[in-house]
Structure formats: C-alpha cells, structure tokens
C-alpha positions as a Markdown table, in Angstrom:
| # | Residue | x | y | z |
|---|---|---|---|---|
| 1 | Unk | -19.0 | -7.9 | 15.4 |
| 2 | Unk | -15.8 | -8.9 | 16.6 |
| 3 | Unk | -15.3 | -12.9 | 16.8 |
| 4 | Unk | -14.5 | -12.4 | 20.9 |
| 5 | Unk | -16.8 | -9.5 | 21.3 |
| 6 | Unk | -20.0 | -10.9 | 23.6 |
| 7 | Unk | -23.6 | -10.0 | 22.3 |
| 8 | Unk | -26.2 | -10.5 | 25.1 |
| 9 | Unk | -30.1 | -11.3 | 24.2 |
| 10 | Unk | -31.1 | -7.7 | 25.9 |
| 11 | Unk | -29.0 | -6.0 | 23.1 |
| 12 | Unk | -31.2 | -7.5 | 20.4 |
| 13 | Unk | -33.9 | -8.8 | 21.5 |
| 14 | Unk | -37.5 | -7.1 | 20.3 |
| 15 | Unk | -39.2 | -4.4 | 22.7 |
| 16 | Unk | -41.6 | -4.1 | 23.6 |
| 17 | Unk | -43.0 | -7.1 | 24.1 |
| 18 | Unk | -46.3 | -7.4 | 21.5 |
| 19 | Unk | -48.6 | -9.6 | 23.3 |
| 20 | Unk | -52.3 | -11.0 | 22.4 |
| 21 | Unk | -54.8 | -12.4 | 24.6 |
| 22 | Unk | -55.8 | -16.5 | 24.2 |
| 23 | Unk | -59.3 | -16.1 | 23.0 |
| 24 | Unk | -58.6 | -13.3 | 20.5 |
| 25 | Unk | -58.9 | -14.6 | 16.7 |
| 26 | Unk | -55.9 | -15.9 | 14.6 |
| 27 | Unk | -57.0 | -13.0 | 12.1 |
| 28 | Unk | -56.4 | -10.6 | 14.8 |
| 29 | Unk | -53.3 | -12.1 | 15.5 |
| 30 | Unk | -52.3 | -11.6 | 11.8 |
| 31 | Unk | -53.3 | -7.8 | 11.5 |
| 32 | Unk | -51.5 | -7.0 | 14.3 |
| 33 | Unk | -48.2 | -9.4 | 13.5 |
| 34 | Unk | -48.5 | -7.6 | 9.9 |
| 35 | Unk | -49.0 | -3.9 | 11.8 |
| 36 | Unk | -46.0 | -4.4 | 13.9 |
| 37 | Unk | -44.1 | -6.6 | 11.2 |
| 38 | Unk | -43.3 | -9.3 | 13.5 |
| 39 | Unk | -43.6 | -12.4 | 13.0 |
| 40 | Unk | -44.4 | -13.7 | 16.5 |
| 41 | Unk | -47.0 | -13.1 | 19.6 |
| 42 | Unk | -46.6 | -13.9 | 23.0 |
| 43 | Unk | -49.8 | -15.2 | 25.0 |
| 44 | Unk | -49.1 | -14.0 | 28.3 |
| 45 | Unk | -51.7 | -15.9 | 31.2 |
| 46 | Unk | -51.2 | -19.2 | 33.3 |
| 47 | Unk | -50.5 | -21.3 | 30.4 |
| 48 | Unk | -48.0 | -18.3 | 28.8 |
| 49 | Unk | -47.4 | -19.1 | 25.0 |
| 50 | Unk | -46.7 | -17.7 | 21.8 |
| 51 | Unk | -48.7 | -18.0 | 18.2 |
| 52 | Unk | -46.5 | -17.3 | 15.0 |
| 53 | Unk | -46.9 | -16.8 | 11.0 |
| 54 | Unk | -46.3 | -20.5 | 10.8 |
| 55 | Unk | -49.6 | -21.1 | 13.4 |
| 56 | Unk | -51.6 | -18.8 | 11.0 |
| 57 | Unk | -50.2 | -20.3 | 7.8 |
| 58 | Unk | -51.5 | -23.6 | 9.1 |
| 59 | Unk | -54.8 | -22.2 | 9.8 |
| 60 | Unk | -55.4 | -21.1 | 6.5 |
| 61 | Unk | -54.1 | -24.2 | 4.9 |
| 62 | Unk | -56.6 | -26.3 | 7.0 |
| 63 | Unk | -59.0 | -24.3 | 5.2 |
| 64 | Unk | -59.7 | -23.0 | 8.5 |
| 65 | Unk | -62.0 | -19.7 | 8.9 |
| 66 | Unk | -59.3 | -17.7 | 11.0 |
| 67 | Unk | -61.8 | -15.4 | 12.3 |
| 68 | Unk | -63.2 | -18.1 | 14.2 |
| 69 | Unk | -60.4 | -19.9 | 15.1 |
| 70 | Unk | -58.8 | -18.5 | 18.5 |
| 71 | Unk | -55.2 | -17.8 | 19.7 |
| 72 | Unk | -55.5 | -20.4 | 22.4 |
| 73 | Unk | -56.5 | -22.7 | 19.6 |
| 74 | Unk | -53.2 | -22.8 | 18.0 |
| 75 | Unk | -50.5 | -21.4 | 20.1 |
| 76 | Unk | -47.3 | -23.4 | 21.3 |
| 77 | Unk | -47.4 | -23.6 | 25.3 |
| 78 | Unk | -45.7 | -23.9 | 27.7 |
| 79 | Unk | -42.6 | -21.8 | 25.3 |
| 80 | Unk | -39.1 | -21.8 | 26.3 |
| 81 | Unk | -37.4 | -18.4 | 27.2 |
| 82 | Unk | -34.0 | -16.8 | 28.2 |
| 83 | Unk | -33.1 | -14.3 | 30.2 |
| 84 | Unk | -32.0 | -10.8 | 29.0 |
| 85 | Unk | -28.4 | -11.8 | 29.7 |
| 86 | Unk | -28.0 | -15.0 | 28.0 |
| 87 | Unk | -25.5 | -14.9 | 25.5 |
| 88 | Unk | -26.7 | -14.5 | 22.1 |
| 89 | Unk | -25.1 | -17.6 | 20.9 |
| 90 | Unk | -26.4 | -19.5 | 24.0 |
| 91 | Unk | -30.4 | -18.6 | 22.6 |
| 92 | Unk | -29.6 | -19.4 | 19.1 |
| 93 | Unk | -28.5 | -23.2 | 19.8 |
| 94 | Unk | -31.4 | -23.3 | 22.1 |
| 95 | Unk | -33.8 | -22.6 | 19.1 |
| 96 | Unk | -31.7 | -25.1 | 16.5 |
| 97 | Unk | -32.1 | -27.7 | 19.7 |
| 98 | Unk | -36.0 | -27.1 | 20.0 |
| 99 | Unk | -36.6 | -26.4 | 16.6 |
| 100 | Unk | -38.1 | -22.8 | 17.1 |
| 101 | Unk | -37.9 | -19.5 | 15.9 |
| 102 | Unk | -38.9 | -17.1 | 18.6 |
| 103 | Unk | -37.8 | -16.9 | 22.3 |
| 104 | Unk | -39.6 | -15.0 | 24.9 |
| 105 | Unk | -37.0 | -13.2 | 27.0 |
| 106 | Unk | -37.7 | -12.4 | 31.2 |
| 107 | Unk | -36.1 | -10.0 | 33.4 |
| 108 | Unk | -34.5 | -11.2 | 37.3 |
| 109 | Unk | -37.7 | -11.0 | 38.2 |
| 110 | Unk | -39.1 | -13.0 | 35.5 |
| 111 | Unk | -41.4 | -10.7 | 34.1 |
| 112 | Unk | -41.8 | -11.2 | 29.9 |
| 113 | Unk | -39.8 | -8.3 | 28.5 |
| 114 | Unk | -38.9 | -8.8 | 25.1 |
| 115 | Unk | -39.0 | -11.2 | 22.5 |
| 116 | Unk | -35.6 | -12.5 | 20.4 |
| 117 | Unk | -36.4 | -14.7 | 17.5 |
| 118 | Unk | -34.0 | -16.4 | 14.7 |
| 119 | Unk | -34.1 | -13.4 | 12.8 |
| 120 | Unk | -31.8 | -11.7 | 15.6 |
| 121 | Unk | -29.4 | -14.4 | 15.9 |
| 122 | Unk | -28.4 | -14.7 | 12.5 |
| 123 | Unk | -28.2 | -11.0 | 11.6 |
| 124 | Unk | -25.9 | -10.0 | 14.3 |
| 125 | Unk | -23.7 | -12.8 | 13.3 |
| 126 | Unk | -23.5 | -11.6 | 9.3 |
C-alpha cells in the first residue's frame, strides 16, 4: 500500500458478521470461533457485545467447565465500533487507546455488518 493511498474499514473488515446468542455456551463459542477461524464473536441483543479467544482462554484457566459457562457470562459489553468508512488507521489507534483487538463495524443505518480486528490493521500495513 502506498504511504498516501487511504484504506477504509469496509475494505478489510471480516464479512459476514459471525454472531452468537448470550446464553449459548463458551464451548460453543469456541467450536464455532475454530470452524470459522476467527478469533472473535459478536453478541448481538440490547446489551450488544462481543466474546473472544482471550474470554475462553480465561474460562479454561479458571478451571471453569466451559460447557456450562454462558456467552453472556463472559462477554465485553457495551463494545466500541466504527463505521464501514472509518479510515483504517483511525480503528487501529482506537483499539491501541482501548486496549482491544476486535471492532464491530455498522452501516449508516447502524446495522452490525462486519467485524475488523487487529489482525486487519497490521497486515494491510506490512
């Protein structure tokens, strides 16, 4: 990529959107991270979140049973999110500011859409 050329989140970002209801299990969660090989969920609902590797790692290492332990249980909520035509650039400081790895991206009409996570920002920059 060029060093003036402009990457927007809608070019990058993950589609579609995998989501996973609250009350489904943290093993579910991790079959279906590891059958899409993703490393993030979003939690769509009232209280929209998202549940990651690092939620189910933490599970586990609790000595946690993670077929009992739900989703809702462990997700981060409420998440931050951009817009599909944020700069790229603009959603990677956004995750060094907040400390996070994965982004939920919404349309103008602020439907979820798409998902861009740290993976995204530093590969289109290498």
């Amino acid at each position: 990529m060029a060093p003036d050329e402009t990457v927007l989140v809608r070019e990058v970002m993950s589609t579609p959107l995998e989501t996973i209801p609250a009350t489904e299990s943290v093993q579910t969660a991790a079959e279906r991270m590891r059958d899409h090989d993703i490393s993030g969920l979003f939690v769509p609902g009232p209280d929209a979140g998202i549940v990651t590797t690092t939620d189910i790692v933490d599970v586990v290492a609790a000595g946690d049973d993670p077929a009992k332990v739900t989703v809702g249980d462990v997700m981060t909520a409420p998440v931050e999110r951009v817009t599909t035509e944020v700069e790229l650039n603009e959603a990677a400081e956004m995750m060094t500011t907040y400390g996070i790895k994965h982004l939920p991206v919404v349309d103008n009409q602020s439907d979820y859409v798409g998902m861009v996570s740290s993976t995204d920002t530093t590969s289109e920059f290498e």
